[in-house]
N, C-alpha and C positions, 0 to 999 in steps of 0.2 A: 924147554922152549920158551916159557915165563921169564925163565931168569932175568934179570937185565943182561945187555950186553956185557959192561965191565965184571960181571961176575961169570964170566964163560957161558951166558945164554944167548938165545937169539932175541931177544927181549921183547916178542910178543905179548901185549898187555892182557888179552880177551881172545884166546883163542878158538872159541865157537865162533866169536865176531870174524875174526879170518878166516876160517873157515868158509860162514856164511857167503864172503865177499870174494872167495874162490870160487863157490858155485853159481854166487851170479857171474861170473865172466865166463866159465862153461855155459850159462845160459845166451851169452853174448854170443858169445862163437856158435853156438845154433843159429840165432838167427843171422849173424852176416855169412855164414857160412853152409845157405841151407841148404845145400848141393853134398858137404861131405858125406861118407858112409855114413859118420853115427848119426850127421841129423837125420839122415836119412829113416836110417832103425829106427831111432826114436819118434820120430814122425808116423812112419806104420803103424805104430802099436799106442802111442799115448797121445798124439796130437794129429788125426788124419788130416783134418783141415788146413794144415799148416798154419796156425796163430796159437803159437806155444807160448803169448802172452795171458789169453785167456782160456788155458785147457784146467779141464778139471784133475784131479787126483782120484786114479780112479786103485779100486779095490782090489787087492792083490798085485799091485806095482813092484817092479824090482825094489830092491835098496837102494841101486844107483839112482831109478827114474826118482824116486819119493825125494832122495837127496837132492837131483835135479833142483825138481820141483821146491822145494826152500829154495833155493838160489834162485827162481825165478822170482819169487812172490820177495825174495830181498832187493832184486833187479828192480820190481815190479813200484817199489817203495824210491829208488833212489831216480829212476830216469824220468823226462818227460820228453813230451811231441816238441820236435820242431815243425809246424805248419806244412810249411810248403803249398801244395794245392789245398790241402784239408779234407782231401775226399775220404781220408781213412780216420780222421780221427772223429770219435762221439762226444758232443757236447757236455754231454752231461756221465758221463763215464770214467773216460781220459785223463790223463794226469798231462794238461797242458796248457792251464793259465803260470806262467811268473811272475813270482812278487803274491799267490797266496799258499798258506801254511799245507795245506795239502795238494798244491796243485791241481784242486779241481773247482769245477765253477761252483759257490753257496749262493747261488739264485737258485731259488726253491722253482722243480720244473713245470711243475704245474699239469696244464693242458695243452703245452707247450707242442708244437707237431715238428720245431727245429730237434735235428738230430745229429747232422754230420755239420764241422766249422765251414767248409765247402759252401755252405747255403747263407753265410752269413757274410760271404765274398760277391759284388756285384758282379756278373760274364758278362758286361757289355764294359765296363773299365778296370776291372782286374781289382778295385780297390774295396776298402770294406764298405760294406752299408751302414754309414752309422747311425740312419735314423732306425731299420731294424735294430741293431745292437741297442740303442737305449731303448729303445720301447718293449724288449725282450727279457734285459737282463738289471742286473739290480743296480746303481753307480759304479759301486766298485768293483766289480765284475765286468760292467762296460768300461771300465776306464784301463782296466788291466787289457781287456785285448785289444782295445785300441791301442796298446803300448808294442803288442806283439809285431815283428817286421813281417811283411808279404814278402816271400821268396815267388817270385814271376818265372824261375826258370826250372820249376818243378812242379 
């Protein structure tokens, strides 16, 4: 499966790396598909909650779930939030600033009581608050989600 192509292989370079990026797309299909039987199964037994983003690995897991699970935590590494309302995603958790190296915010939290991006949205114009965000978060941290677009229709 290494081989190159012109030498009669499929010319996979790193095949645990495919591998890996198989089972995040099993992880995918979890979640847009949370209704099927397996997510289902798997749901019952390793993520009751239904946020098979942050379920743990628990002891004595099948071989599929453990496998799973790599493929989430690969998921876990490549995706981020797109906004929208921000009621789900955590500030300080989240993989959903763009434009930094690990997609989460490096303003140190502090004593910080913001939690959800939601809170950093004004409800009386729909628009950010930007004199919260500076006075919150560190420059470039405020400058990066003020870069982020408002989706209004979600």
């Amino acid at each position: 499966m290494c081989v190159p192509k012109e030498k009669g292989g499929l010319g996979f370079r790193d095949i645990a790396s495919f591998n890996l990026a198989l089972l995040a797309k099993q992880c995918w299909r979890l979640i847009e598909n949370f209704d099927s039987l397996c997510a289902r199964v798997l749901r019952a037994k390793y993520y009751p909650f239904g946020d098979i983003l942050n379920c743990q690995l628990k002891k004595g897991a099948s071989y599929v779930w453990q496998s799973i699970w790599a493929g989430i935590q690969t998921f876990k590494k490549g995706c981020i939030w797109r906004v929208g309302d921000g009621s789900k995603i955590n500030i300080w958790e989240d993989h959903w600033i763009p434009g930094s190296s690990s997609r989460k915010i490096i303003t140190v939290r502090g004593n910080q009581i913001l939690s959800k991006v939601n809170e950093l949205i004004d409800p009386e114009s729909g628009e950010r608050d930007e004199a919260l965000i500076h006075d919150n978060f560190w420059e470039i941290d405020a400058e990066r989600i003020m870069q982020i677009p408002i989706n209004h229709h979600q």
